[in-house]
N, C-alpha and C positions, 0 to 999 in steps of 0.2 A: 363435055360441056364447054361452050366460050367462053373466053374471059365477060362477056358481056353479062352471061347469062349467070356468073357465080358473082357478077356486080350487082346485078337486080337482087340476090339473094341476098346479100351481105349488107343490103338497103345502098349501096353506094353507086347504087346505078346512075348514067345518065338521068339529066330532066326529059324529057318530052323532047327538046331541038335536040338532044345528043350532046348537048354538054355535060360539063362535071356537077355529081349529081352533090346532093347534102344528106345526113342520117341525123334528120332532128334529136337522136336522143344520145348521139357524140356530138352534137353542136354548141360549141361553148356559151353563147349568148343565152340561148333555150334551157340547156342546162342550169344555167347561174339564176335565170328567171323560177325556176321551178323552185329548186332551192329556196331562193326568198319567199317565195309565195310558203313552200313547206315552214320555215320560220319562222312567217308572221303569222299561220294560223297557228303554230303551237304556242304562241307569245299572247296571239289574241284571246289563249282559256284562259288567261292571268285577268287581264281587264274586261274582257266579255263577258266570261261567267259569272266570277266574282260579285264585279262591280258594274255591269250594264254599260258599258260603252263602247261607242260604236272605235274601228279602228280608225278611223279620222279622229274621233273627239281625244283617245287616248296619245294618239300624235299631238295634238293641240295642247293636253295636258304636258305632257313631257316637254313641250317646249316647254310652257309657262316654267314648270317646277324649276327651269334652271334660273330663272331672269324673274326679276316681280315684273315685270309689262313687258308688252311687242305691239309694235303698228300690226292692223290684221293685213298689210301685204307685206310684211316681212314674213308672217307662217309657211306661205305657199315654199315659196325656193328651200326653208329648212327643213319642210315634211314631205317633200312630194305632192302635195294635195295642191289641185289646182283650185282657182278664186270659189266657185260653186260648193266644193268641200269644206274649204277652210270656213263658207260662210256658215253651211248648215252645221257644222261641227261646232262651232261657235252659237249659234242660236239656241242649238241643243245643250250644249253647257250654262248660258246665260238661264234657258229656264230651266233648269235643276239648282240654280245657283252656285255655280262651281266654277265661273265665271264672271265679270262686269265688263261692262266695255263703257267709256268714256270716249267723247270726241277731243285730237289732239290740238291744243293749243297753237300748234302751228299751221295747223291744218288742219278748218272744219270738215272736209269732205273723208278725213282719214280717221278710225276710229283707234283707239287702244286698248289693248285686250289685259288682265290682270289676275289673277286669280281670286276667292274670294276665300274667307277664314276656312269654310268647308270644303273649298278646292285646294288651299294647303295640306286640308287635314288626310284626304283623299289620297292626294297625290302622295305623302306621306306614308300611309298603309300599301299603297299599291310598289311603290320599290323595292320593297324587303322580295316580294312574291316574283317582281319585273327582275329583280337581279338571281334571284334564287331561281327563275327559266332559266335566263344566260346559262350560264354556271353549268347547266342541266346539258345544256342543247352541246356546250364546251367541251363536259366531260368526253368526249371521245378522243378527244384529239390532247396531242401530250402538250405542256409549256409550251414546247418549242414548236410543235406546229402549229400554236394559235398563236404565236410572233410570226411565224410565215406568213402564215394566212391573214392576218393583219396587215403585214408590209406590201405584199401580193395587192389584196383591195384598197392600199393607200396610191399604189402605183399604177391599179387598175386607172382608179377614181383621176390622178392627177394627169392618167394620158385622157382622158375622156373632156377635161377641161380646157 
């Protein structure tokens, strides 16, 4: 057999021009992407099931719970969610009441987003279950390799910046 031909096997074949090929499921970007996607749906039985909310509204939550308000264009850059998410995310909270939003004094065109007593209370109940996933998804990995792997994705994050 060629080398060519135990390349095709091994997925590491040439592309189609005869360059060097890629095996999406050694390819570090694909992999790291799966992963996340794996841990936000076992993250999403916590507030999907539970508590009925969509993964945008429960990003929305989490921010709030740190901060009493946010401009709603400060959500996007801290959740991922772009302008379209963070609005329906937001509207969706506003009628459950787990939200308010007020226009900001500096800026009528800018609104501010807040939580409301039942979106304390909410948010509240949901981190005992949001930390006790963590915790869950952790248990594999020893101390010391979830300091790796922290410093790893802090190093990722800051060449990517």
């Amino acid at each position: 057999m060629t080398g060519r031909s135990n390349q095709a096997r091994s997925g590491a074949a040439g592309a189609v021009d005869g360059g060097a090929g890629l095996d999406l499921q050694h390819y570090f970007p694909y992999r790291l992407a799966r992963l996340a996607e794996q841990v936000s749906l076992a993250v999403a039985e916590v507030y999907s099931e539970r508590f009925a909310l969509t993964r945008q509204e429960w990003r929305v939550l989490a921010i709030l719970g740190a901060r009493s308000e946010i401009a709603t264009k400060e959500i996007g850059p801290l959740t991922t969610l772009d302008k379209m998410q963070v609005s329906r995310a937001v509207q969706g909270l506003e009628a459950r009441g787990i939200v308010s939003r007020t226009y900001d004094p500096a800026d009528r065109r800018e609104r501010i987003v807040s939580l409301t007593s039942a979106g304390r209370a909410l948010y509240r109940k949901i981190v005992p279950y949001a930390l006790e996933r963590e915790a869950g998804l952790l248990a594999v990995l020893t101390p010391e390799e979830i300091k790796i792997l922290d410093r790893a994705m802090r190093k990722l994050s800051a060449g990517l910046a």
